[in-house]
BALUMKOL-902694 format. One record per atom (N, C-alpha, C): residue in one letter; x, y, z. Coordinates in steps of 0.05 Angstrom, whole numbers, plus 5000, padded with zeros to 4 digits. Layout:
N
aXYZ/...
***
This chain:
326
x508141455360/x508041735368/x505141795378/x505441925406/x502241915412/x500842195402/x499242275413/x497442435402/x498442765400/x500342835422/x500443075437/x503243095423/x505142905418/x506842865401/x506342965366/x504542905364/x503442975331/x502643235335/x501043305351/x500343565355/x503043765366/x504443745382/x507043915383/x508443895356/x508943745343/x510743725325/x509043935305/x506243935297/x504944025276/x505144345283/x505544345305/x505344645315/x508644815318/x510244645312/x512744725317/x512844785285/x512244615265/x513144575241/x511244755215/x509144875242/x508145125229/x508845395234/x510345355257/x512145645267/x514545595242/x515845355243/x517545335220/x517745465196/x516145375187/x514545495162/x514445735158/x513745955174/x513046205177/x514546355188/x517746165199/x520346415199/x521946395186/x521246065163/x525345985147/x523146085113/x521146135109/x519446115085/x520046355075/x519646625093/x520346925090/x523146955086/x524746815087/x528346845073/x528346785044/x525346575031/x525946665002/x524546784986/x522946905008/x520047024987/x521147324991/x519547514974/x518047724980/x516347794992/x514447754992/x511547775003/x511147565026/x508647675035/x507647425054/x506947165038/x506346975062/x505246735047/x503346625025/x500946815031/x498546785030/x499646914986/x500447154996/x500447344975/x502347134940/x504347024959/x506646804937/x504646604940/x502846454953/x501846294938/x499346384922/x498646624922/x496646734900/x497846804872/x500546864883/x502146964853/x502046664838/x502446454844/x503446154834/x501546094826/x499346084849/x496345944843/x494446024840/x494346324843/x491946374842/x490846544817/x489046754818/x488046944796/x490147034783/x491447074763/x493047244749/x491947444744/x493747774745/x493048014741/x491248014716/x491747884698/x489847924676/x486747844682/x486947714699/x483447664706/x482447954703/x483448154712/x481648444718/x482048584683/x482148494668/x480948574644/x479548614647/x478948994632/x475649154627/x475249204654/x476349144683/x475549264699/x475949634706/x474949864715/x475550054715/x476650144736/x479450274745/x481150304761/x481650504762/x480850654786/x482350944795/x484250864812/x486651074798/x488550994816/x489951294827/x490151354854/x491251624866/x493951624861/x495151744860/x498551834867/x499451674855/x498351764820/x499351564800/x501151614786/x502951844802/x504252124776/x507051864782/x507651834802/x510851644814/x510551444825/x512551244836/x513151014852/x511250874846/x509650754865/x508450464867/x506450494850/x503950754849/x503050844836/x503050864805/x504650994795/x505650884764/x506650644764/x507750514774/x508050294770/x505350054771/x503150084786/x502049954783/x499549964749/x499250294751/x497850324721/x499750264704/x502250184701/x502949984676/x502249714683/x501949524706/x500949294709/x498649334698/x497349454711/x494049434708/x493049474674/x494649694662/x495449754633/x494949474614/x497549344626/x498849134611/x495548954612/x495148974628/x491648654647/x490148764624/x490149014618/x487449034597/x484549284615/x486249334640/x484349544652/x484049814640/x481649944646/x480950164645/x481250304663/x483850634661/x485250664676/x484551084681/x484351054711/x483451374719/x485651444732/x488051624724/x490151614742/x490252024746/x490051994777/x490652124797/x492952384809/x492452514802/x495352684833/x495252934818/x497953074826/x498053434820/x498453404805/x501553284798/x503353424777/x502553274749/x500553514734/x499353474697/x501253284692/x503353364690/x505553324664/x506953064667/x507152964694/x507952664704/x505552464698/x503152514694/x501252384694/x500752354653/x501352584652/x501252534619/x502852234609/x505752334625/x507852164617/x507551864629/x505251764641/x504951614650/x502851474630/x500751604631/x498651574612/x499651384582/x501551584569/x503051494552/x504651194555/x505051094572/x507250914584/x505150754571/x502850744592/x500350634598/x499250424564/x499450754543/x497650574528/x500150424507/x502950544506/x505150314505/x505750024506/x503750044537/x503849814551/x502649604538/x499949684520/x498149564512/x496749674489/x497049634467/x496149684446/x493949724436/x491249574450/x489349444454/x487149694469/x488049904482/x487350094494/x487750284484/x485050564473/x485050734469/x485351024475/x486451234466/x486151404487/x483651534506/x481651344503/x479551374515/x479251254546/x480650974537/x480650804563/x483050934582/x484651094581/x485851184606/x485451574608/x484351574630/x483851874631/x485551934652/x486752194652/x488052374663/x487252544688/x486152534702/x484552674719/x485752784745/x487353054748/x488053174765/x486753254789/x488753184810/x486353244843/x488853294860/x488053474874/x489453514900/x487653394922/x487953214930/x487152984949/x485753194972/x488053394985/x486553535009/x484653805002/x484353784982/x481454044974/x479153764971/x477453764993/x476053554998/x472853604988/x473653854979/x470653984961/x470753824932/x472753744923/x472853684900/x472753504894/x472453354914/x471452914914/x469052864895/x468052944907/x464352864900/x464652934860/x465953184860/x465853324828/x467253054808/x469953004832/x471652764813/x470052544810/x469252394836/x467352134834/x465452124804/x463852394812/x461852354787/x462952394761/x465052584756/x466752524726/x467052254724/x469152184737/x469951844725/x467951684725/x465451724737/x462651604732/x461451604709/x460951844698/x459451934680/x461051914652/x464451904650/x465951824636/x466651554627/x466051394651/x466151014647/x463850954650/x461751064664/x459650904669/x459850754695/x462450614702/x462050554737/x464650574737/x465250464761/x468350434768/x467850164789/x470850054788/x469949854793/x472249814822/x474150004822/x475449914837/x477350154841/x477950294860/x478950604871/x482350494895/x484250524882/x486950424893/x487650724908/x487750734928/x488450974947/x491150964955/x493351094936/x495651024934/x497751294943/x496051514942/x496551814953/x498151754983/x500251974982/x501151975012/x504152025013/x504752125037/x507952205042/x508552025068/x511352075065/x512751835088/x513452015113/x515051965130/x516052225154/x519252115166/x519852295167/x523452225183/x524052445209/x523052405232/x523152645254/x523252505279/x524352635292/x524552555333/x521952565346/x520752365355/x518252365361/x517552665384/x519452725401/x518852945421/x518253185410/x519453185387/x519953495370/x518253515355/x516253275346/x514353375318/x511453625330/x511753745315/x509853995318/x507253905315/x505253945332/x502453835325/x501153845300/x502354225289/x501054125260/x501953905236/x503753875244/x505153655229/x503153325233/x502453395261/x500553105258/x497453075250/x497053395242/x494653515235/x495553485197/x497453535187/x497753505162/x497853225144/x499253105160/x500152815155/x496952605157/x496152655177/x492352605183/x490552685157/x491252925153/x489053005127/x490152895101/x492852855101/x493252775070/x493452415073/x494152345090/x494951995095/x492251885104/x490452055115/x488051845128/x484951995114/x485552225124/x483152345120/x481352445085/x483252465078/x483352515045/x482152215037/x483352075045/x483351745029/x479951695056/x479351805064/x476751725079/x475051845062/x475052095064/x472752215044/x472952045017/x474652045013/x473951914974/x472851654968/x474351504995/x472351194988/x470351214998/x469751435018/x465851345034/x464351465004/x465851714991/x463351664969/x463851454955/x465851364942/x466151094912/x464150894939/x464950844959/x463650504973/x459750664968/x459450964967/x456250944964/x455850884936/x457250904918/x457150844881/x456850544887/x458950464910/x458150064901/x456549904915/x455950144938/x452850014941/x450450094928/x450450174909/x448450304888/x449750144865/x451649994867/x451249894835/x451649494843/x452149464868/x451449194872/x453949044886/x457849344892/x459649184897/x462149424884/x463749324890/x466849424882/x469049344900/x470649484896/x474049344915/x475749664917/x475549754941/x477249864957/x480049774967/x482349894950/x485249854949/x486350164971/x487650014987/x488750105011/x492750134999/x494050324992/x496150244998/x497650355028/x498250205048/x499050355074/x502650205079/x502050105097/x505649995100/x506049855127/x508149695132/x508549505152/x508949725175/x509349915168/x508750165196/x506250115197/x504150065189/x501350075198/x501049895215/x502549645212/x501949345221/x503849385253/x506449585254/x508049565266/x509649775266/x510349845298/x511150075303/x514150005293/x515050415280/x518450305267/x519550785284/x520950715291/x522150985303/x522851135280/x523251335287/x522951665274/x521451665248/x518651545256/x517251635232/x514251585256/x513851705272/x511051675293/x508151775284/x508852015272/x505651995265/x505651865234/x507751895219/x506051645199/x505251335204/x507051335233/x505850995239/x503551075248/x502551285258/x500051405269/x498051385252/x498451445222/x497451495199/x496951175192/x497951115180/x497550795184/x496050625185/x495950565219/x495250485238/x492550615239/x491350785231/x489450965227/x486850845209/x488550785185/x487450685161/x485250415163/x487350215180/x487149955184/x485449915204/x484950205231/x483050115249/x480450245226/x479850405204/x478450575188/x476450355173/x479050175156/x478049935140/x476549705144/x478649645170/x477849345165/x475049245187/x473749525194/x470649495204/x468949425184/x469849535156/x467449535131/x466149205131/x468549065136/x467148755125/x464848715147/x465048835172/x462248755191/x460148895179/x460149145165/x458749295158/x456849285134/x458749175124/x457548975091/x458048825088/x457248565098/x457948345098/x457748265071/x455048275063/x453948135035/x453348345022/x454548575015/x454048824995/x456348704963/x458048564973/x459848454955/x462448744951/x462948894969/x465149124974/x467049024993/x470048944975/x472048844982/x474149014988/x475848955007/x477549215014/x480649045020/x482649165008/x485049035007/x487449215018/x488249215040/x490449275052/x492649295036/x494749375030/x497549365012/x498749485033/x501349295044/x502949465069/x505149385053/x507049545042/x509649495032/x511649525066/x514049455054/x516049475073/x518349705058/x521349635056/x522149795040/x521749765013/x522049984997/x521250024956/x522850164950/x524650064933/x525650394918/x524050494901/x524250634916/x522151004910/x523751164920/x523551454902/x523851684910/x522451774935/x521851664954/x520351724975/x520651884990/x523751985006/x524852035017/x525252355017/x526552414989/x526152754989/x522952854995/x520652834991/x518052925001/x517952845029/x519052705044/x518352645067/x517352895089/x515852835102/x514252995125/x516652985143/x518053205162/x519553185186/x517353185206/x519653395226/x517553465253/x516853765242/x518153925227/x517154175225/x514854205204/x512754445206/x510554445187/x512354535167/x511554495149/x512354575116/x514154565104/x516454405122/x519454245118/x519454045100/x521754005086/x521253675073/x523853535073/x523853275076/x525953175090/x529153215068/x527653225040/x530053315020/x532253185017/x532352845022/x534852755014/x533752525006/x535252484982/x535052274961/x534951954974/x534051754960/x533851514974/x535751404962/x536951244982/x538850974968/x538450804955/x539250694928/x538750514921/x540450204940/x539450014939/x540049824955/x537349584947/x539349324945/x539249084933/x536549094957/x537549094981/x535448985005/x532349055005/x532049244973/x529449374973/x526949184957/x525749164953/x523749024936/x523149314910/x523649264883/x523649394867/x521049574867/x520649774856/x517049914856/x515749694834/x517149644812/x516249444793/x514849274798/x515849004817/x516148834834/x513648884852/x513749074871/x511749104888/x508949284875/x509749324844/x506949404825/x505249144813/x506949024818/x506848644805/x504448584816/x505948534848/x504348344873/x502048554883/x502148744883/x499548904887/x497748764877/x497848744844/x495248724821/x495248394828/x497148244834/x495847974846/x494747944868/x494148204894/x493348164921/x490548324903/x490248524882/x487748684881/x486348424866/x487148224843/x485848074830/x484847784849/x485847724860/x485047564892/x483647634910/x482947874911/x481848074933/x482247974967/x484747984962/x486047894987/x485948065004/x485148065036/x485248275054/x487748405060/x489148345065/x491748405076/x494048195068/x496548445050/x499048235046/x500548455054/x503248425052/x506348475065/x507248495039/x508948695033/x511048625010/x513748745017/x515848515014/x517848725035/x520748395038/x522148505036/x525448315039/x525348135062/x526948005061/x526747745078/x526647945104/x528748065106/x528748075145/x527548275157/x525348445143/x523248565146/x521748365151/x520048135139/x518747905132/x519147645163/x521447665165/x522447505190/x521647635211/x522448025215/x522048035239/x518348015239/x517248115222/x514448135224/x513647815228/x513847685228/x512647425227/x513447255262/x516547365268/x516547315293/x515247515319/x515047725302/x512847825322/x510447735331/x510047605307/x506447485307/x507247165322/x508747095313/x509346805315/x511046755351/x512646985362/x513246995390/x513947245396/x510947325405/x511447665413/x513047765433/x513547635456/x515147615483/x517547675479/x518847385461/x521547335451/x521947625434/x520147695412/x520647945388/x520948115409/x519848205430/x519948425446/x522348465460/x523448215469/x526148235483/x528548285462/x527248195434/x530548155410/x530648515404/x528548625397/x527948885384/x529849045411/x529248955438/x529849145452/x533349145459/x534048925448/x537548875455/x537849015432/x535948875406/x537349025370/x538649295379/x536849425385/x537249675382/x535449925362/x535850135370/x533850225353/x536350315326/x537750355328/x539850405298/x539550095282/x539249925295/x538149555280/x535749625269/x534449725282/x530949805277/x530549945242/x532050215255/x532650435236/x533550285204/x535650095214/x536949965177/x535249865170/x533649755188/x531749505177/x529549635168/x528549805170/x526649985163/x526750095137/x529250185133/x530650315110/x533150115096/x532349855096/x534149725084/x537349845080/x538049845112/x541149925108/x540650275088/x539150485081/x539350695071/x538350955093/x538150875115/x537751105130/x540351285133/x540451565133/x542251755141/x540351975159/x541752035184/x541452295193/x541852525176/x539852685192/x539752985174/x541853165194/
***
């Protein structure tokens, strides 16, 4: 076999790899071989963790991981009374933790006067923080022609702009204390456009051109920043959803469906992409996982399949077979 022979074959058998591998995983590559081999969530014992939009979904789910690891836990959002009941979960989880080590700390993300006040509480209450999970945010279901500008003005301040102010102050705490890790949760809409949801792919897509400048910026400050793009989750996601109208909400319940990656599940692989400090993972069902990978892997070809699929193919795949018209 001559040379060009070894080399086509190596190159075929790495496209291989990266469209038959995503039919048994969850996650991307990188992310399942961190779960197997690499840091276990428990490495981040004693680390201190703010976590936003901790009251539901991925969010609570992840402060019981993080719980379980042995972290010190700052959990986030409006609603008191979901966050109590979380709290509680929390020290359930772990015996070992006092009601000291998880505090309660209420914020409305878009009153942006009140950043700096929160920063320095959870400061002056732990002494540092070590690591700020930006997990706040709403989804959208609307006709791209119809959405009302303030709608892309709302969706902006709570999905991009809220989560900007809060980490430029925590990233000045970790360059004043020598370092920390910035947790991104956004979604394979960020990575990739998906129909009737435009300005949250807007939103997104926002984040990721926002983030992933910091590493030129601090190279050697030791401030790590980790992308989380889920695909579908069952979550209640769906009734809060943003439409096209201002102050509307999309109000219908989500489907449960096998094709989803559990919130549990995707609270799991988070705390193995935040204990790795992995830039960017995927978490999301095989044929979410397939089409994303043949996009990257044959963009031409992905451009011609997407465009026969259809956008109702688009739509299931997006919503694991649970999309309904309003």
């Amino acid at each position: 076999m001559d040379l060009f022979a070894i080399i086509g074959l190596f190159i075929v058998s790495y496209y291989f790899v990266y469209l038959i591998l995503p039919s048994i995983l969850d996650c991307d590559l990188l992310l399942a071989f961190s779960e197997r081999f690499g840091k276990p969530v428990s490495s981040l014992a004693g680390k201190t963790v703010w976590i936003t939009g901790a009251s539901s979904g991925i969010g609570e789910h992840l402060a019981y991981v993080l719980a379980k690891a042995g972290c010190k836990l700052i959990l986030s959002a409006r609603r008191v009374t979901e966050l109590d009941r979380v709290k509680r979960k929390c020290l359930e989880e772990n015996k070992h933790l006092s009601d000291n080590d998880v505090e309660v700390y209420p914020l409305d993300l878009l009153n942006l006067e009140l950043h700096n006040t929160a920063v320095r509480h959870v400061i002056d209450k732990f002494g540092k923080l070590d690591i700020l999970v930006n997990n706040a945010g709403r989804s959208q279901r609307a006709q791209w022609e119809n959405i009302d500008l303030t709608v892309d003005k709302q969706m902006f301040d709570l999905n991009v702009f809220s989560i900007m102010s809060l980490s430029r102050l925590v990233v000045k705490h970790f360059l004043e204390t020598g370092g920390g890790h910035i947790v991104v949760t956004s979604s394979l809409a960020g990575i990739l456009p998906v129909p009737r949801s435009a300005t949250y792919c807007g939103a997104k897509h926002a984040l990721h051109g926002y983030f992933k400048p910091m590493f030129l910026e601090f190279p050697d400050k030791h401030i790590d920043v980790t992308m989380v793009c889920p695909g579908p989750v069952q979550t209640d996601f769906l009734a809060e959803s943003f439409t096209e109208k201002s102050g509307e909400k999309y109000g219908i319940n989500t489907d449960v469906s096998k094709s989803k990656v559990t919130a549990e599940r995707c609270a799991f692989l988070m705390g193995i992409a935040i204990a790795n400090k992995l830039e960017e993972v995927w978490i999301s069902r095989s044929d979410s996982l397939r089409m994303l990978y043949l996009i990257y892997c044959f963009p031409n070809f992905a451009k011609w399949m997407i465009k026969n699929l259809g956008m109702k193919y688009i739509m299931k795949l997006r919503d694991a077979n649970a999309f309904k018209q309003k």
